[in-house]
N, C-alpha and C positions, 0 to 999 in steps of 0.2 A: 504493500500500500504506500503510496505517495505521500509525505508527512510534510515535505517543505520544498520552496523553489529559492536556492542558495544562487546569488547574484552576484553579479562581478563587474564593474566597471575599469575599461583600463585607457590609461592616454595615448596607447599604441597598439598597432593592432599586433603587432608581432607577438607583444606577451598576451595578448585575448589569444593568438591563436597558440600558443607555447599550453596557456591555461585549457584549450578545446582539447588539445592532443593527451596530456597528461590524462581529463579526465577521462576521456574514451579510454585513454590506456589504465586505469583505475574500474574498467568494467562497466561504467553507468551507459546505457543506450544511449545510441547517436537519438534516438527517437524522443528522450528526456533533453536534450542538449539544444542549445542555440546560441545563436552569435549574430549581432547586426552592428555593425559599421559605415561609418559615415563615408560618403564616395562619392561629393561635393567635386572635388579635384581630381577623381577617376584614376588614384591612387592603387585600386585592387583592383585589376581583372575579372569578373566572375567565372566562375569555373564553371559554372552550367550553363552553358552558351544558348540553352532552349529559352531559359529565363531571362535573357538578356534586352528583353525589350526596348526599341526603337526609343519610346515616347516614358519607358519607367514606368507607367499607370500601374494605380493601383489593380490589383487584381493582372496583371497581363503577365501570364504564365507561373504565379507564385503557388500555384498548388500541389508543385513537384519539389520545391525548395522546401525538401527535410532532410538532404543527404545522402550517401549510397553508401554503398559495402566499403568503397575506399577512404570511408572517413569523412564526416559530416563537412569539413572543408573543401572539400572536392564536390558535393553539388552545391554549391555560395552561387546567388541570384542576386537580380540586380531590380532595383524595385524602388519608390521615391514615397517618402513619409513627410507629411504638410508638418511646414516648418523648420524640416529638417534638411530636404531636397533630398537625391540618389543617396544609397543606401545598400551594401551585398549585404547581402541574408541569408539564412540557414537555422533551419530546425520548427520545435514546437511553438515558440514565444511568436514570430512571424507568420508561422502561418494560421495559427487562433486569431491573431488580433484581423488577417485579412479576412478570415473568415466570416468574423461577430459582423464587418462590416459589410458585406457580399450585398452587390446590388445597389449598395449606399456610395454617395459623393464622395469624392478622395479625401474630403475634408475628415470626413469619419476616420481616417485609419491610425491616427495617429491617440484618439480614445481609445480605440483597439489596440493598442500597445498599450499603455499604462492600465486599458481596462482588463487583460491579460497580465499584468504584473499585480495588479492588487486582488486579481483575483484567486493568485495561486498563493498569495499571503505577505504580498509585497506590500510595505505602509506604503499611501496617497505620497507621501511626503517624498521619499524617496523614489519613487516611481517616478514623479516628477524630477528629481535630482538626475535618477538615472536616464530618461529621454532628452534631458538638458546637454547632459554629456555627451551624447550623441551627436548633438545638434551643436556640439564645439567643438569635434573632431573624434571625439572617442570613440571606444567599441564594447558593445553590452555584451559578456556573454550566461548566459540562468542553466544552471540544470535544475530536474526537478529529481530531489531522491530521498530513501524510505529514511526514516529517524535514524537509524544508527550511521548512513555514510554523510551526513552534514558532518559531522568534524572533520570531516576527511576529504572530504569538496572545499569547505572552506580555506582548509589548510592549503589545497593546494593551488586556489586561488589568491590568497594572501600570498605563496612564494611567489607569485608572476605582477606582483606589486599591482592588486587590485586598489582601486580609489575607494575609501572613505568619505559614504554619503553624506554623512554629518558634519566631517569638515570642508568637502567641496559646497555643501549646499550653503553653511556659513559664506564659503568665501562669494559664491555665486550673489549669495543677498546682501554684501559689504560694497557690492559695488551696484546694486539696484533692483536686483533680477527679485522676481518674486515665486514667480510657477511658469515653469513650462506652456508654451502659446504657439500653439498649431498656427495659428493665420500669421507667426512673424515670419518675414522674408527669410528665408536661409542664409546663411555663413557663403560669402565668395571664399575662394580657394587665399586670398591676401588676406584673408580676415583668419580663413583655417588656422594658416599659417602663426598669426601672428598669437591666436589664444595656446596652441602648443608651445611656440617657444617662449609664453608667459609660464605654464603649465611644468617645461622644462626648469625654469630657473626655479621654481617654487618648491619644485621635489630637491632640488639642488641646494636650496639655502638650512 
């Protein structure tokens, strides 16, 4: 049985994906796994070239982006969340939230992310913290797994230097921010840039 969805925000996708590979190799299904990334600047590739849609729409071929036999990284889609802009994707958390909204305006999908995170047991607060992240450059990755492997998800999330929602969300509201907002124009790729290397120095001081 399913007891909790252990979450992981990182400033880089390399360690989200360092953190996707360990957990697969720790046993959890790719099918419990997911990983969405920001891809404003067309940074990642997607590996599932079906999902690679022309125009990003919601819904345009994301109901194959949960991954294959070769590791939930290898089928990553490419898909555009309001507020956030393009976006690779992979797994459960993505393809729920396009779900909840099936049929509904793009505008909807980005409820269906954080209403897919609060709904597996994620606080509003944080759900919010974590799509913010997203929308500055980061990359979300949730398993969902039974009570006894959270210590051991978390763990191996915390070695790939996961963000602390508590303290980015302080920082995010020191400078204005209040909740996450679908209808804000997304991060150009000079904007990406420059919240990472604030992001860089801050993990550095």
């Amino acid at each position: 049985m399913i007891a909790k969805t252990v979450t992981g925000l990182y400033d880089t996708y390399d360690d989200a994906a360092e953190t996707v590979r360990d957990i697969e190799a720790a046993g959890v299904p790719q099918s419990d796994i997911s990983v969405v990334a920001n891809n404003v600047d067309d940074r990642y590739p997607p590996t599932d070239k079906t999902n690679a849609a022309a125009d990003a729409g919601i819904g345009a071929g994301v109901g194959s982006v949960v991954g294959g036999g070769a590791g939930l990284l290898a089928g990553i889609g490419l898909l555009a969340i309001p507020g956030v802009g393009p976006v690779v994707a992979a797994g459960w958390l993505i393809s729920t939230a396009v779900g909840a909204v099936a049929g509904a305006s793009a505008g909807a999908a980005t409820g269906g992310v954080i209403g897919s995170l609060t709904g597996a047991g994620v606080s509003e607060e944080n759900a919010h913290v974590y799509a913010e992240g997203v929308r500055r450059g980061g990359t979300l990755v949730t398993a969902r797994v039974e009570e006894d492997r959270v210590p051991e998800v978390e763990q191996i999330m915390r070695g790939h230097r996961s963000v602390d929602p508590a303290t980015r969300g302080e920082a995010y509201r020191a400078a204005g921010w209040n909740a996450f907002d679908e209808k804000a124009i997304p991060y150009t790729p000079s904007e990406l840039q420059r919240e990472r290397t604030l992001r860089q120095t801050q993990v550095a001081q």
